[in-house]
Steps between C-alpha positions, in 0.01 A plus 500: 500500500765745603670488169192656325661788710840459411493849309359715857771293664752596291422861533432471886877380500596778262361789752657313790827503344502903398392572908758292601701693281389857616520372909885412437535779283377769724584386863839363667393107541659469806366757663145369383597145604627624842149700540328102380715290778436752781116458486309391787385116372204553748365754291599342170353202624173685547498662215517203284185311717315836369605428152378163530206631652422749210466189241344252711228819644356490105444128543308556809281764274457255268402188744236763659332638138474128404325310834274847459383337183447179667847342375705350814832499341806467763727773644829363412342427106463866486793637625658305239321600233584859651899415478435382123322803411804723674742311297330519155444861544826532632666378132248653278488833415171735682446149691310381244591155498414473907101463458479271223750265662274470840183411229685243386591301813144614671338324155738187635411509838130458411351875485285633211626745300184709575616506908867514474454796188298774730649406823834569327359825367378579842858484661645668187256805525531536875843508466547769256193669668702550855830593327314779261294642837843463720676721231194738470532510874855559543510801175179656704694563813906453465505651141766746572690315769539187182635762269807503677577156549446402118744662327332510171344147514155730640294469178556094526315489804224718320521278221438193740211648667348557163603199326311230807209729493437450150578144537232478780228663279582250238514177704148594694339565133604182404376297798166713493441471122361141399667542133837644655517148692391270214792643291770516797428148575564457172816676482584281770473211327683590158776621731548148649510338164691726337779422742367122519404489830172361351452291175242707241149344498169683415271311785710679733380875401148376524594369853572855528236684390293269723695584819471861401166449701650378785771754485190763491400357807808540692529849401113581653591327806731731586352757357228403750752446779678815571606415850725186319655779266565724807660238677721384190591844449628584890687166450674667188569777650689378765686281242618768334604672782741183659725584151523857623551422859843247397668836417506591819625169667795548259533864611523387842720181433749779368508629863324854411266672646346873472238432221155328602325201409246717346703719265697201386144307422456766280785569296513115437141535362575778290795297347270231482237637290739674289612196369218273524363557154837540312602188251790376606490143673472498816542939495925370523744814439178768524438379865821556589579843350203627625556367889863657484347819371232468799675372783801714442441716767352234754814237457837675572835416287548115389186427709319615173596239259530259800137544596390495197700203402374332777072579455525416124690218613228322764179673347600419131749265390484273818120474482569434117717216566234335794210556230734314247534245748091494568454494142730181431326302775126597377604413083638175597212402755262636241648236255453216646132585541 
């Protein structure tokens, strides 16, 4: 499956190698590798349980959306269709290939396309709903105070805010309009063929168009349940916010102190949604230009590349690696079945 990807791959190791570049480039090593060894592993420790926690909190929002629509699917099953999804998304460019991946082993594990489909939609629109109203949030009241921290990167966080609000306007019209989910389902399913996931057969799009129906039916239930939406939304939220709150368990594992949990939860968000949207795999390079231009200020000297060496490290590439990991044991499972 993964070599269908071999081109993302490719590119993901391509913008790897040009920030590895620029971090050896532009900062004394050893100075940056003395800042890495004198880190508190208490606090490194913690940060990467939060990282952990980030993937395997989607899974949880995932296991709760689908016993709300009366299937019982295990915790553990998934959280690792959550690590899949981070790891698809992770080598494709715009995370594209993360959803489609989780259909496919949901569609193995026994779930109709026309549950999995709008729960996934669900968790995708909440998601990009609480980063576009965090950003709207943070540009209402800390506007000027961002200015100075971004060096130039400002109109990227703009850009983000816009960019997940559109995308949120375009995902609800699809799961409210009974034609928009005919053809995404669809879409769906020429996607998996085309890269053979799925053999080509004809009966299957009129299995389709019949579970449209059903798929109608999960959208009005929780269109009728607003309290499960609620719910599912607070647990995204506080998702989100674990990513932001691993920045400053690094800041403290560097031994500093004199910036709040708080401001630090912020500025991570802001770099967060200014790269969320971009189209490079996994945001490498652009995540990493734009945290040095952020947390320049907030991370003295070395510490700068060192922290940020360090969070990329355990809330990117490590979590990339686990997922991998996740992903190998669910394929080979899956074929046996």
């Amino acid at each position: 499956m993964v070599r269908k990807y071999v081109g993302s791959i490719l590119f993901l190791c391509l913008l790897i190698g040009i920030t590895i570049y620029v971090l050896v480039e532009n900062n004394d090593m050893r100075a940056v590798a003395g800042a890495m060894a004198r880190a508190e592993h208490i606090w490194i420790l913690a940060g990467i349980v939060t990282a952990l926690f980030f993937v395997a909190a989607e899974g949880s929002i995932i296991c709760y959306l689908l016993r709300a629509i009366g299937q019982k699917m295990p915790l553990l099953k998934c959280i690792s269709w959550s690590f899949i999804g981070f790891f698809f998304s992770g080598i494709t460019p715009s995370a594209t290939g993360g959803q489609p991946a989780q259909l496919y082993y949901m569609k193995k594990a026994g779930l109709p396309l026309a549950d999995s489909t709008p729960v996934l939609m669900v968790v995708a629109v909440l998601y990009k709903f609480v980063l576009a109203v965090l950003g709207l949030f943070i540009a209402v009241f800390w506007h000027k105070q961002l200015g100075a921290y971004f060096q130039g990167y400002y109109w990227l966080f703009y850009l983000g805010i816009v960019l997940n609000a559109i995308l949120v306007a375009i995902l609800v019209w699809v799961m409210v309009t009974p034609v928009c989910a005919e053809k995404t389902a669809l879409f769906l399913e020429g996607l998996l063929v085309k890269i053979r996931l799925l053999r080509p057969k004809e009966e299957r799009k009129e299995h389709l168009r019949e579970a449209v129906a059903r798929y109608g039916a999960v959208v009005r239930f929780f269109q009728e349940n607003p309290r499960k939406i609620v719910m599912a939304t607070i647990m995204t939220l506080v998702q989100r916010c674990s990513l932001f709150f691993l920045t400053w368990l690094i800041y403290r594992a560097m031994g500093l102190e004199g910036v709040g949990l708080f401001w630090i939860m912020v500025l991570q968000a802001t770099v967060y949604i200014a790269v969320d949207m971009l189209p490079f795999p996994g945001s490498a390079g652009i995540s990493e230009l734009v945290y040095t231009a952020v947390f320049a200020s907030v991370f003295p000297g070395s510490d700068l590349a060192a922290s940020m060496c360090i969070s990329r490290g355990i809330s990117f590439y490590m979590v990339l690696l686990v997922s991998l990991g996740v992903w190998c044991v669910c394929h080979f499972r899956s074929q046996r079945t």
